[in-house]
N, C-alpha and C positions, 0 to 999 in steps of 0.2 A: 036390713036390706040396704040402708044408706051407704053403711059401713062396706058392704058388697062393692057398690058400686062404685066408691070413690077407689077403692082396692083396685077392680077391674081397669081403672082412666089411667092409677098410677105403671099397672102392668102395660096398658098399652103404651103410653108414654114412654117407659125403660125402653120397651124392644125397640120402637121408631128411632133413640137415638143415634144406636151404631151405625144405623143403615142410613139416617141427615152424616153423620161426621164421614161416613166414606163416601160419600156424594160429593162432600165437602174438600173432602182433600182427593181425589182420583187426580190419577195422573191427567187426566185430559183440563180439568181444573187448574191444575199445579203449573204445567208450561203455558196455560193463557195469564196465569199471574202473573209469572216468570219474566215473559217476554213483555207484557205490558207495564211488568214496575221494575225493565232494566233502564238506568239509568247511565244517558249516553253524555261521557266531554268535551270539549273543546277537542277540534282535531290537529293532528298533527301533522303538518304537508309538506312535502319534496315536488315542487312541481306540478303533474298535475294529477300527483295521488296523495289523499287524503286519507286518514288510518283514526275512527273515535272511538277511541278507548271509552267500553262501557262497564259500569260495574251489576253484576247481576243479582236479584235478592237469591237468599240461601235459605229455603225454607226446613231442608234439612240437610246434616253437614254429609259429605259422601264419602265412602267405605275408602278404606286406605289400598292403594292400588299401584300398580305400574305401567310407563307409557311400554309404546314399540319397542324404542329403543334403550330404556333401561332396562326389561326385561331380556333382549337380545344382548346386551352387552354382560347380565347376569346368567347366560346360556340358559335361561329355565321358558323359552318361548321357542319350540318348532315350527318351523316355517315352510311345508316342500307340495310337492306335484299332489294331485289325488291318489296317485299311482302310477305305475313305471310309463305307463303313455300319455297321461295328463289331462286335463281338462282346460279347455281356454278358460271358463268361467265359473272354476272352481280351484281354491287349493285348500291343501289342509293343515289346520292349524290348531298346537298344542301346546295347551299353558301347561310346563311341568313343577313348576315353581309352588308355594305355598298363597301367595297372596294374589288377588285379581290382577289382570289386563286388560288397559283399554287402548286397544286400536280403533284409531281415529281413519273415516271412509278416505279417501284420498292421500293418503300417506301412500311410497311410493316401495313397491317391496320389488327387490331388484334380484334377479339370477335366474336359476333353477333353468322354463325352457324359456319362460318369458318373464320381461316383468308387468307386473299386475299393480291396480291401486282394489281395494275392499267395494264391495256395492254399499254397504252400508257399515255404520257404527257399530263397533263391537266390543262387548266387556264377557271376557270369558272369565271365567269363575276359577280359581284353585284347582289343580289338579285334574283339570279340565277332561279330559282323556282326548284322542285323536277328535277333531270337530271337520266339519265341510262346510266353509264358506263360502258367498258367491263374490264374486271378483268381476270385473274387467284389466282387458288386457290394455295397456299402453305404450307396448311395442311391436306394433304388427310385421310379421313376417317372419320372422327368427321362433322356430321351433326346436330347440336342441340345446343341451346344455354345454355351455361352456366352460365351467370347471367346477363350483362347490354344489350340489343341489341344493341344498338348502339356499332359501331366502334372506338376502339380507335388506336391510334399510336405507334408503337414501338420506341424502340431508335435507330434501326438497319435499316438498305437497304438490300432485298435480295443480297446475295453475288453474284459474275459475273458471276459463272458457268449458275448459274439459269437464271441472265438477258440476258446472253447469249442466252442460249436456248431458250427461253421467245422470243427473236428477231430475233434467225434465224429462229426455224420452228412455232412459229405460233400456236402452240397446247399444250391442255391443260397436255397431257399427258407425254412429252416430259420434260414437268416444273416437273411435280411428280418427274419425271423418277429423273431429275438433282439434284432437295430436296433429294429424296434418294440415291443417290451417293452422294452427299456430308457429309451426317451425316455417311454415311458407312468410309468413308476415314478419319475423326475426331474422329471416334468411338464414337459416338453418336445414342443412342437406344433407350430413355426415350419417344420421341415424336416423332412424323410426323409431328409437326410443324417448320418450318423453323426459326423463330424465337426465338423459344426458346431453339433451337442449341448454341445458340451465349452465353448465360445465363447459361450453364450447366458451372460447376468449372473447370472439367478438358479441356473443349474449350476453357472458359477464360482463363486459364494458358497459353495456345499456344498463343494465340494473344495478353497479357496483352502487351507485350513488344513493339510492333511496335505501340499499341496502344501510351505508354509513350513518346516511342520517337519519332513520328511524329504526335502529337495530335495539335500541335500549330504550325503547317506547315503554317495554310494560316494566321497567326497571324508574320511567318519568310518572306512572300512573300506579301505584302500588295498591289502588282496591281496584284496578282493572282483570279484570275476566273475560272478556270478551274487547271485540272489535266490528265494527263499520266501515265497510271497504269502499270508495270511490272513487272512479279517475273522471276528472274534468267534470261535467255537468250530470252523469250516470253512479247511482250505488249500483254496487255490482254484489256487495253480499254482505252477508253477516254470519259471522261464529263466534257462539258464547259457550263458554264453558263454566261447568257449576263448583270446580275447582279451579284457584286461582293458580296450583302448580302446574296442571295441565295447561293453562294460556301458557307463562312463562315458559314449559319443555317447548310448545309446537312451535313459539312465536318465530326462531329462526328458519324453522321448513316452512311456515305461510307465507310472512314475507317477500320469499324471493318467489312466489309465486303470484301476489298483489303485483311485485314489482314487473312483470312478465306481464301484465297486461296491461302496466303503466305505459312501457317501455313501445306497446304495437300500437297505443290510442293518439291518434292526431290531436288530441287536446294537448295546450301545453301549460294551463291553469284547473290547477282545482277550483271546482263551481258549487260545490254541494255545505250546506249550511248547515250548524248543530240540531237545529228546529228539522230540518228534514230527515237527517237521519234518527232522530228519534220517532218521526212518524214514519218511518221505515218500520220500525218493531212494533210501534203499536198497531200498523195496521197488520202485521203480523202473527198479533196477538186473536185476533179474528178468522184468522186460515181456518179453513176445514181442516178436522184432524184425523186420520183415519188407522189406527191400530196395524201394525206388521208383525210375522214372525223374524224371530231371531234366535240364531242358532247357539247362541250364549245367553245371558241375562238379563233382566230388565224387559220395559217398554217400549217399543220402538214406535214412532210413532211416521205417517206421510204428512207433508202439510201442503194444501192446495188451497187460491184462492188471492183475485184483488191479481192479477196477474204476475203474482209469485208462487215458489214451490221452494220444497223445504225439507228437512227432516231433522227429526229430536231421537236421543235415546235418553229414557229416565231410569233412575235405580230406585224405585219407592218412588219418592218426593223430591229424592237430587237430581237436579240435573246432570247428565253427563257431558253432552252437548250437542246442542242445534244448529242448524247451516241453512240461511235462508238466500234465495238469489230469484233475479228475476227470472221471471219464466220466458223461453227464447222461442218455442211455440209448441204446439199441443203436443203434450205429454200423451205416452201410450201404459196401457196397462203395465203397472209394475211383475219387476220377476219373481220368480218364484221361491221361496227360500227353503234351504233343507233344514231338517229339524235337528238338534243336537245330538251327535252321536259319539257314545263311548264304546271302547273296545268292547264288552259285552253284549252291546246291542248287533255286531256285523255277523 
C-alpha cells in the first residue's frame, strides 16, 4: 500500500512538471524578463538627441530570417494592393522565398496607390502564400498608381510622432492627423507623403547632422540590440530587437526618423540620464500584456500601462522586437486583424 502511494505522489509530480516549465517560460513571462534584464549604455548625443544603446538578454537564439529589404532586393517578397481597387488599410503580402521575413511595423512601403507603414510586426513564414495585412496609410490623398504596383521600400521608418499615434489610438486618422503636423513643424509642403519629408533638401539639412554623428552607433556598441530614444528632457521610445542583425539592418531607416523629431523639439540639450532610461524598460517590464492576432507567426503581444503603450512580437522565447513610447492620450480599441490566408483557403 505504501509502495502504491509513493508511486501515485511520483505520478503526480511528473505530470505537474511540464505544465510549472511552460508557466515558466510563456511568452507573457519571457518579454517581462526580456525587458527587465535589458541592459541599457551610456548615451550617445548630437545636441539635443540622446540614442542608449541597450543590450538585450537572448534567452533563445532566433530563426535565421530576412529583413524588408533584403528579401525585396532578393525578389522573393510581394508587396501589392488587395486587389485591382485596393484597400486603404490593407495590402497583401507574400513571402515567395525559402526562409522567413520580418517586417518591422513602421517601415515605409512606398508606391502601388498609396504608400502604407504595417499596423503591426510581421514575420511571415516560408512560402507563405498570398497573406492580408493591416496597414495605415501615410500618404493621404493620392489614390492611383503611378507606375510599378508592386511596393517598394523606402530608406526611412515613419518618424515617432506618427508611430506613436499609430499605437496609441489605433485609427487611421489620427496617423494622417500626426503626417500632417509633422511636415507643418519642418515646414514641409510639397507632398502628403511621409516619406518624402525626409528627402526634401531643406529637411535634410536639419537632420544631416545627427545623422553623421550617430550613424555608426551600433558599429561603437557591438552587443547593442536595441535603443532608447530622447530629445532634450523627454524619452520618446524604445526598440529592441532579439537579433543583433536586425538593429544593425534598421539602424539607418530609425535614425533619420529620431532625427526628425530632434530636428521639430525646442530643446537644444539632451536631459535624460542612463539611470532613467533604464527605468524607462523596467517600468516597462510591468505593462499589462494582452495577446493579438497576427496574420503570420509568433506572439504578438499590446502593452499598456504606467502611461505607456507598446507592442512585442515573440518567436517561442525570442524576441523579434518590441517598441515602447509614451502614451500621448487614450488609446481606443485596437483593429481588427485578419487571419492568415493562403491561396487554398479563398
Amino acid at each position: 500500500m505504501r509502495n502504491r502511494l509513493i508511486l501515485a505522489l511520483l505520478l503526480l509530480v511528473c505530470a505537474a512538471l511540464p505544465a510549472q516549465a511552460e508557466r515558466k517560460t510563456s511568452p507573457h513571462l519571457t518579454l517581462e524578463t526580456l525587458l527587465a534584464g535589458a541592459r541599457v549604455g551610456p548615451p550617445e548625443i548630437h545636441g539635443n538627441l540622446a540614442v542608449f544603446p541597450v543590450t538585450v538578454p537572448k534567452p533563445s537564439a532566433l530563426a535565421d530570417h530576412l529583413n524588408l529589404d533584403a528579401a525585396l532586393n532578393r525578389q522573393a517578397l510581394k508587396l501589392t494592393e488587395v486587389s485591382e481597387s485596393g484597400s486603404v488599410n490593407r495590402v497583401l503580402v507574400e513571402n515567395t522565398g525559402k526562409v522567413p521575413v520580418f517586417i518591422m511595423a513602421g517601415e515605409i512601403l512606398a508606391g502601388a496607390k498609396q504608400d502604407r507603414v504595417l499596423q503591426d510586426d510581421l514575420w511571415l513564414p516560408a512560402l507563405s502564400g498570398p497573406v492580408e495585412v493591416a496597414c495605415y496609410c501615410v500618404e493621404r490623398g493620392r489614390w492611383s498608381y503611378t507606375g510599378d504596383r508592386e511596393f517598394k521600400s523606402r530608406p526611412v521608418a515613419g518618424n515617432l510622432a506618427v508611430r506613436q499615434s499609430a499605437r496609441t489610438n489605433n485609427s487611421q486618422m489620427a496617423v494622417w492627423s500626426a503626417v500632417a503636423e509633422t511636415q507643418a513643424r519642418v515646414g514641409f509642403g510639397d507632398s502628403t507623403a511621409l516619406g518624402e519629408t525626409f528627402e526634401a533638401p531643406a529637411v535634410r539639412r536639419r537632420i544631416e547632422g545627427y545623422i553623421q554623428a550617430l550613424g555608426d552607433l551600433p558599429k561603437r556598441h557591438p552587443q547593442a540590440s536595441g535603443f532608447v530614444v530622447a530629445v532634450g528632457s523627454r524619452i520618446l521610445a524604445a526598440d529592441l530587437f532579439g537579433g543583433r542583425t536586425d538593429a544593425v539592418a534598421l539602424w539607418p531607416k530609425l535614425l533619420p526618423s529620431y532625427a526628425l523629431e530632434a530636428a521639430q523639439a525646442e530643446s537644444q540639450k539632451a536631459g535624460v540620464d542612463r539611470e532613467a532610461a533604464a527605468r524607462f524598460l523596467r517600468e516597462a517590464a510591468s505593462m499589462k500584456t494582452t495577446t493579438r492576432g497576427t496574420p503570420g507567426e509568433g506572439t504578438l503581444f499590446s502593452l499598456e500601462g504606467r502611461g505607456r503603450v507598446g507592442s512585442a512580437l515573440l518567436l517561442g522565447r525570442a524576441l523579434v522586437h518590441a517598441e515602447v513610447f509614451p502614451r500621448s492620450e487614450e488609446a481606443l480599441p485596437p483593429p481588427p486583424v485578419v487571419p492568415i490566408q493562403r491561396p487554398y483557403d479563398r
